[in-house]
C-alpha positions in Angstrom: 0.0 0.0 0.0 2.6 2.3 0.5 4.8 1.9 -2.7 1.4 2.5 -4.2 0.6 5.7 -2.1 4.4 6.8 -3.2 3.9 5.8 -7.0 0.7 7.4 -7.5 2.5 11.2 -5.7 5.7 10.4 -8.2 2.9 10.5 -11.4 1.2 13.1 -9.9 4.7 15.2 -8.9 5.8 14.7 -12.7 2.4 14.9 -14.5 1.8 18.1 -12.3 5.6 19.3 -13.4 5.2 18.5 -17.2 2.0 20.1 -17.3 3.0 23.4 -15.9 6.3 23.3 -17.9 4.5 22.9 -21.4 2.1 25.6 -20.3 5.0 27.7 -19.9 6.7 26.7 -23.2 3.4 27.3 -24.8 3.0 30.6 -22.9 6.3 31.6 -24.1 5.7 30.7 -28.0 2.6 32.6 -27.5 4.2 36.0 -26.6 7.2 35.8 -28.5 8.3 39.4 -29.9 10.2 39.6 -33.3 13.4 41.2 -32.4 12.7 44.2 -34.6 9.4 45.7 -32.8 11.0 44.4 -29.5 11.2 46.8 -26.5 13.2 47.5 -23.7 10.3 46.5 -21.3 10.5 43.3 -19.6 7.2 41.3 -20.3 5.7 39.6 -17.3 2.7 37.4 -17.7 0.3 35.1 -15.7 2.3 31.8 -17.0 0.6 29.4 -14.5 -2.7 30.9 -14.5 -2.6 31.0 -10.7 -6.1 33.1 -10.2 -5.8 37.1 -9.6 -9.0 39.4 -9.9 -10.6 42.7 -8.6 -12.6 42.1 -5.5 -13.8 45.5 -5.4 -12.6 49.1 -7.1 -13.9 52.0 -5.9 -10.5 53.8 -5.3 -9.6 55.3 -9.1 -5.8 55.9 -8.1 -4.7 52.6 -6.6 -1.7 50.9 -8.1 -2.7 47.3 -9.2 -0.5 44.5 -7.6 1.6 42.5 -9.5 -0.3 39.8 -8.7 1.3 36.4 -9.9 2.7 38.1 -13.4 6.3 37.4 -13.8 9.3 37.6 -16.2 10.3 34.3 -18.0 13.4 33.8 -16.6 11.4 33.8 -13.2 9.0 31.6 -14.4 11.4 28.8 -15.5 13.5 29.4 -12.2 10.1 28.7 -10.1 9.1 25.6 -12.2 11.1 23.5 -9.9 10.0 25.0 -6.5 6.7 24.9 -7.7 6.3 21.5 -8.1 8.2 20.9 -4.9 6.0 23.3 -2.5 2.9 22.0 -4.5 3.9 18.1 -3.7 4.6 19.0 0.2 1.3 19.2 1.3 0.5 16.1 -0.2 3.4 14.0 1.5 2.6 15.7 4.6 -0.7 14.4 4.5 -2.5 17.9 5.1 -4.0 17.6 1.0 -6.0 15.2 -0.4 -4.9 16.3 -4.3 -1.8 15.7 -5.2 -0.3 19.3 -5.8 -1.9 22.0 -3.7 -2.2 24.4 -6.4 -4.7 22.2 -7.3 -7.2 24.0 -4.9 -6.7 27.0 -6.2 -9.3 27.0 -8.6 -11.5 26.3 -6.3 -10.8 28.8 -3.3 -11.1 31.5 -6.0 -14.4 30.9 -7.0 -15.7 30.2 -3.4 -14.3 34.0 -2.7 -16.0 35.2 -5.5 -19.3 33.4 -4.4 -18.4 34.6 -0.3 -18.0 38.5 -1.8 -20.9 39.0 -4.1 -22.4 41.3 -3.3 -18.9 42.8 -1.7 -20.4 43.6 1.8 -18.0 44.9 3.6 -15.7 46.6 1.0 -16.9 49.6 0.8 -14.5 52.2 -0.3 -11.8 50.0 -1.4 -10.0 48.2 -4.0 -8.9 45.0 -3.0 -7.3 41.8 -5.4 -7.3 39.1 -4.5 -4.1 35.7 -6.0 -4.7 32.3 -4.9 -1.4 30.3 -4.9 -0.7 27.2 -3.0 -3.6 27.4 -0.8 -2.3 30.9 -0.2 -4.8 34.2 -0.6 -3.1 37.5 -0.9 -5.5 40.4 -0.6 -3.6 43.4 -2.0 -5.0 46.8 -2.7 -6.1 50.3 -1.2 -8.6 50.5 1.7 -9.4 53.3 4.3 -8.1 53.6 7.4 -10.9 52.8 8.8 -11.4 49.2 7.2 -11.0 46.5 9.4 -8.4 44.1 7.5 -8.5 41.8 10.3 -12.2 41.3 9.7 -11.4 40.5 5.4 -8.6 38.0 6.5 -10.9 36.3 8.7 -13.5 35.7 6.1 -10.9 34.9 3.7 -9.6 32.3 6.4 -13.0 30.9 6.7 -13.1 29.8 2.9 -12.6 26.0 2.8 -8.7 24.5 1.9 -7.2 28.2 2.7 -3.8 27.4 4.1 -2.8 31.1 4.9 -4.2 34.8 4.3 -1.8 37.8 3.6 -3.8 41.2 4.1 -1.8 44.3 2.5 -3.8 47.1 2.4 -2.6 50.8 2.3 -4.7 54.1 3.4 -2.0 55.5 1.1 -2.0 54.6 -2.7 0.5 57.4 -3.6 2.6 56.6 -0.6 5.2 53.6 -0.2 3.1 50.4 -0.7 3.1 46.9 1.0 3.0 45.6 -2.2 4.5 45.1 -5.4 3.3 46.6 -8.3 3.5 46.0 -12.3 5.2 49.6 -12.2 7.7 48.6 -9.2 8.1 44.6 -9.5 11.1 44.3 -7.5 
């Protein structure tokens, strides 16, 4: 029973690698640029398709987080990892899939279903990337907004591992947060 426990997380490990490496080959073929209308901007895309939406936008001036968008050459560096941290949960016996990005899919559209209609957001602008189990909740809020409260909810949602609130009163000020304009 055990070699087949261990057999069935190698298939899964390298069917769950494969598949997120020819998703970023065909990514990359996707967005080639011909060297002549090439420029000097790095392009950073979605390359897993790990979920990253609006949860609410009522503040016009707050910067966008970068969300799970990424250069290629970070991409292909965080293949490995990826697999690795996905696989972990399984062998620790807190997942029942076999990768936990599996569940992301899943936890987005349960927040999606938990926030409409977005009680509790008033006056903000708040997204939301699933990764790992993992909900970052990025965006401009007042000063007044009870983050706390948002993380809680958020921690409620079924197969949530962690919650990372980082909210600014602020936009124009230094951010806890990267942005597509300041990535690193």
């Amino acid at each position: 029973m055990k070699h087949g426990r261990f057999a069935a997380m190698l298939l899964a490990t390298g069917l769950a690698f494969q598949a997120q490496h020819a998703f970023a080959q065909a990514a990359s073929a996707a967005s080639a640029v011909s060297g002549a209308g090439a420029s000097s901007t790095v392009e950073r895309r979605n390359w897993y398709n790990d979920p990253f939406f609006a949860l609410s936008h009522a503040v016009a001036d707050c910067p966008v987080p970068l969300g799970p968008l990424m250069t290629k050459a970070q991409m292909e560096d965080d293949a490995h990892y990826r697999v690795e941290r996905g696989t972990t949960c399984w062998l620790a016996h807190k997942c029942t899939k076999p990768n936990s990005y599996m569940y992301d899919p899943d936890i987005a559209a349960a927040i999606r279903a938990r926030f409409t209609p977005p009680e509790g957001l008033d006056g903000t602008s708040i997204w939301i990337t699933v990764q790992r189990r993992f909900i970052y909740a990025e965006g401009c809020a007042p000063a007044s907004f009870d983050a706390a409260a948002l993380q809680k909810r958020l921690e409620a949602i079924p197969d949530v591992e962690q919650v990372f609130v980082r909210v600014t009163a602020t936009p124009r000020g230094p951010l806890p947060y990267k942005t597509l304009a300041a990535p690193d």
